[in-house]
Structures are given as C-alpha cells and as structure tokens.
N, C-alpha and C positions, 0 to 999 in steps of 0.2 A: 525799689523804693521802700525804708521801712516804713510800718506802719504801727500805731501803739496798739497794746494787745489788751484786750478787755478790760481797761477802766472801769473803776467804780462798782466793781463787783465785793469791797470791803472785805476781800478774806481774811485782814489781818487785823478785824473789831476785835476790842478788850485786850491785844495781846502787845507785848512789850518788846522792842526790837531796839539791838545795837550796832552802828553800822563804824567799822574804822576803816580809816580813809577815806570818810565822808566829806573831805573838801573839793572833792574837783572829779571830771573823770566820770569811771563807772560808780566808785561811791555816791558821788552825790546824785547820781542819777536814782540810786536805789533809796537813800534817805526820803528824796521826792515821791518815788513810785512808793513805799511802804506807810509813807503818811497818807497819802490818799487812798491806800488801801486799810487804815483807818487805826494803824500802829499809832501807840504810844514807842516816838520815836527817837534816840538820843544818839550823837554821832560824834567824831573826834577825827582832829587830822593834828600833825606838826604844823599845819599853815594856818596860821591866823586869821591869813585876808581871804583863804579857801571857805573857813569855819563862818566870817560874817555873809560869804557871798551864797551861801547853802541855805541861810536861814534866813537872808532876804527871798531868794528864792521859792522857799517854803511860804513866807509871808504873801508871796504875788500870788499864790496859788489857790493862798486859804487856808492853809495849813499848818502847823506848828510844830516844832521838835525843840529838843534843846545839844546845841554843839559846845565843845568842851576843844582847847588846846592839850592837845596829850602828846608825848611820844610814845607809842606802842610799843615801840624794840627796848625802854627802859623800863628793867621789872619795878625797880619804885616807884614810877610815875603812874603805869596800870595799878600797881594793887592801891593807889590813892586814889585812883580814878574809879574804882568798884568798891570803896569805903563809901564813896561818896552818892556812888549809883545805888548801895544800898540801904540809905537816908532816902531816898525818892522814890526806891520801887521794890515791893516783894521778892519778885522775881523778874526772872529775862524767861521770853520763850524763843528768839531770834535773836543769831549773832550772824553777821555776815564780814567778814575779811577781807577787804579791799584793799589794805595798804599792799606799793610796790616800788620800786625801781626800776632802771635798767641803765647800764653799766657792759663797756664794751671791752674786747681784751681775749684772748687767747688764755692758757692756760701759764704760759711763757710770757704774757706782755700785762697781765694781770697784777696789780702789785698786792701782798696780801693786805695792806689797808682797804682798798677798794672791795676786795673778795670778803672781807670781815662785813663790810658796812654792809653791801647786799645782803649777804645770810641773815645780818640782824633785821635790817628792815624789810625783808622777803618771808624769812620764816621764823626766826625768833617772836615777831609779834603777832604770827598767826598762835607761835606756839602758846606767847603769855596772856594774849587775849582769850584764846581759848577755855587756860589752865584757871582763870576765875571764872567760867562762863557756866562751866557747867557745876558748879555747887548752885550755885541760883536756879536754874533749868532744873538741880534734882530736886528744889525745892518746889518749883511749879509742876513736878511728875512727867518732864520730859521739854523736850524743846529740839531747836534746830539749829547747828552749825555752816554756816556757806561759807567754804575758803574759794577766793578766787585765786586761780592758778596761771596757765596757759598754753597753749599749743606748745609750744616750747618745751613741755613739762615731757611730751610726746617724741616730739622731731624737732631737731635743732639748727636754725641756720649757723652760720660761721662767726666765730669772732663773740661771742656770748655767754662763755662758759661759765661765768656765777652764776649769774639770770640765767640760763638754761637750769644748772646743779638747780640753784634754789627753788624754781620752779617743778623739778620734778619730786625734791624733798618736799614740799607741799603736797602733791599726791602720797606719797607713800603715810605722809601725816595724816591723812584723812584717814586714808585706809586702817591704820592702827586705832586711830581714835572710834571709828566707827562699829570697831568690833568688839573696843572698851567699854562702850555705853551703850551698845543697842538695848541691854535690857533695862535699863535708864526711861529707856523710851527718848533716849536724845541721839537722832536722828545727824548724821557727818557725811557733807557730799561735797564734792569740788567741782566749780565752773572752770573750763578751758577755752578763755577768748582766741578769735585767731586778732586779725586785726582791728584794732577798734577805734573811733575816733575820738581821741580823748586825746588832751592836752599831753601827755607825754607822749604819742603815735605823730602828734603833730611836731613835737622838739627834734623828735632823732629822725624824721624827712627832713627838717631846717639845716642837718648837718649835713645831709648829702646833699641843696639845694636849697639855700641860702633866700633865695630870689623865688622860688618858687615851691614851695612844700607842698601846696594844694596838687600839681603835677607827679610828685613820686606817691604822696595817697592813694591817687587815682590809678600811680602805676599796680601800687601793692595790691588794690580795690580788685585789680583785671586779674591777677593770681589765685584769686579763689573763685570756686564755681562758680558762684551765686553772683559774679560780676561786680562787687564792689567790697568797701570794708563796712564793719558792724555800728552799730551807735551803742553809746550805753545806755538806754534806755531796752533795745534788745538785751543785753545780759544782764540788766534789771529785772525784767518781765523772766527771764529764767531762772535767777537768784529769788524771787517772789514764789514760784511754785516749788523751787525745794524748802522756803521756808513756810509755806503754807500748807494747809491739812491735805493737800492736792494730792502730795507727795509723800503720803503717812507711811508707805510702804516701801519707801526709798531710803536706801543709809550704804554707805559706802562709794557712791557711785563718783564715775568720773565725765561730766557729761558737757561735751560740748562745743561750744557757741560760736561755730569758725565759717561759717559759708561752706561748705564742704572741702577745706583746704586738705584735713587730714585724710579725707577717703579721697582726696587726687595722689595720681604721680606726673613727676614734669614731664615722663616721656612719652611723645606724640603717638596713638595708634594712627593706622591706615583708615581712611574714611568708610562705611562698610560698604557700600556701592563697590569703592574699587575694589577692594579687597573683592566680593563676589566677583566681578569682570575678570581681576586676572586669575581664578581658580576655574572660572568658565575656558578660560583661554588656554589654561594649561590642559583642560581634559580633551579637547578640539585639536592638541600638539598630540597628544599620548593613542 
C-alpha cells in the first residue's frame, strides 16, 4: 500500500521550480507535491485540458502555480516560454523533466517517423528545457536538474526500441550534464520508474485488454518484488529529494523508483528448505 512521504515539511520555501509534463501522470503529481512543499511553481505540458486539470488540482489543495501550453521538443516554443519565465522570476532553482511517450515497434517495424517523434519528445525536450535552465540556475548560484527516465533505460522488454534508445539516451544526458555543471553547483540526477500508474501505464494495458486494463496492471503490479505497481506521487516524493537541499551531495546519479524489478531476475531459485534437504540427502548417499 503507498503511503505519502513526509508532507508539509516545506523544503522547497522561497525557491522557484519548473516542472514539464506537468499535465497528467508523474508531472502533475510532482507540480502538486512541490507546491505544497512551498515552491514558487510553473509547469507546461502539450495538453490543454492536462494544463487546466493541474491547476484546478492545485486550487482543491490550496495551492497555486501557474501552467503554460508549450511543446518542449519545439526549440521556438521553449526559448519563448523562458523569455517569458524570465519577465516573472530571477531565477529557477528546480527543473524537473517529466515529458514522455511510448511508442511500440521493433527496430524492423519501426517506421522512422515514429522513431523521430520519440527521440523529440523523449530527449530532445529534456535536452532543450534543460539548455535554458541552467543560465538561470547560474544566476541563482546553483540549482537542480531531475530528468525522468526509466527502467527501460536499464533493461529492455521487446518490441520498444525508440522508448527503450530514448530512454537510455536520457541517462547518458544526465551523466554528461552533471559533470558540465557540478562546479555550477547545478546538481543532474535521473529518476528510473518501473511501473507506474499513470495515464499512459493505463493506455498500453487497454491495448492488450480492451475490457479489462485494471487486470494486466495488476498483472505487471505481481512482476515486481514489492507486489504491485508505483503511484506518481512515489516518484514525486523521489523527484522532491533530488531537487531539495536533502540531496546537496548528489549529481550524476541514476536512482531508481521500480519495486525492486531491476535487482530481480525471472529465474526461479529452489526454495532454501529444499535445497538444504536434498544436499542432506546427497551426503546420507555418499
């Protein structure tokens, strides 16, 4: 059962945070969790009806941010979107990277339009939200980058090969970035969800089970140790402590947020009982 991880502890008073992909999902779970944790907070998604549903959201809570329609992966659109972010705010001390896709296909069944559109919207707009984030950050003397990546970035199931690529080019991005600005003091770390229940976890069950999606969650849910799948509000509460002073020693890092899917493997050991039984057995033969 999740449970929410220390509310109201205000780690993120006075500082300024920008969350994209903040319409739906893990974004908007982290817009909500960073406002309450007392961020001056601004967020953007492609989706419209994502952007007004975030900030009523915010409003039931008590809270307030301001959401913006952007497309991330268009470099026009971001550097008008941080012309404008900076007419409202000095600096940024908090970016976090939430936008994604997912997109199915072999390397063979993949057509390259589809394979284009993912790397844009996978990593092109980690790279261009990034590429204005940190002049602001060097203006406030340092800040904090969270790309969300994913398991996938690791180990790959079948049939996913952009979304797999693009996802592990997001790790390798942090990794370079973090080594370009640590003495910045702008701190680059990537979150690794396994399963998470978010609106797009929910779309691609509906395509193998039309009638019943809640059933293959539940199946994905029993594949990882921890017996079920994650909420975004969990890799909010993880996305919150790399971007908080928690983590002031943290930069480069790849951490994460899967049930323990990645320290499993699929193949069965012997139960240890038995296993002891038949090496008693063998020595009682010998």
């Amino acid at each position: 059962m999740a449970v929410e991880v220390g509310t109201g502890s205000k780690l993120l008073a006075g500082r300024t945070a920008l969350v994209a992909g903040g319409g739906s999902g893990i974004g908007r779970a982290v817009v909500e969790r960073f406002a309450r944790e007392g961020a001056a907070v601004e967020f953007l998604s492609v989706d419209a009806a994502g952007v007004r549903a975030t900030g009523e959201a915010l409003a039931a809570q008590g809270c307030s941010g301001r959401g913006e329609v952007v497309d991330a992966s268009d470099a026009g659109s971001v550097e008008r979107y941080y012309a404008g972010l900076r007419t409202r705010h000095d600096r940024l001390d908090a970016l976090v990277n939430c936008v994604g896709i997912q997109r199915y296909g072999t390397v063979e069944t993949t057509s390259v339009e589809t394979w284009d559109e993912v790397l844009a919207v996978n990593l092109r707009s980690m790279f261009l939200m990034a590429k204005h984030a940190v002049p602001l950050m060097r203006v406030a003397g340092g800040g904090a980058i969270v790309h969300v990546s994913s398991c996938q970035a690791l180990a790959s199931q079948a049939n996913v090969v952009a979304y797999t690529a693009s996802k592990g080019a997001v790790v390798a991005l942090t990794r370079a970035m973090a080594v370009d600005h640590a003495a910045e003091q702008i701190r680059v770390n990537v979150v690794l969800p396994g399963s998470i229940d978010t609106p797009m976890l929910r779309a691609s069950a509906r395509e193998i089970d039309a009638e019943d999606p809640g059933a293959v969650v539940a199946t994905w849910g029993r594949g990882h140790p921890i017996g079920r799948v994650g909420t975004p509000e969990e890799v909010a509460a993880t996305c919150l402590f790399l971007a908080s002073p928690l983590s002031s020693f943290v930069t480069g890092a790849e951490l994460r947020v899967d049930g323990g899917l990645l320290a499993s493997v699929a193949l069965a050991a012997p139960r240890e009982g038995r296993v002891a039984a038949e090496a008693a057995s063998r020595e009682r033969e010998v």
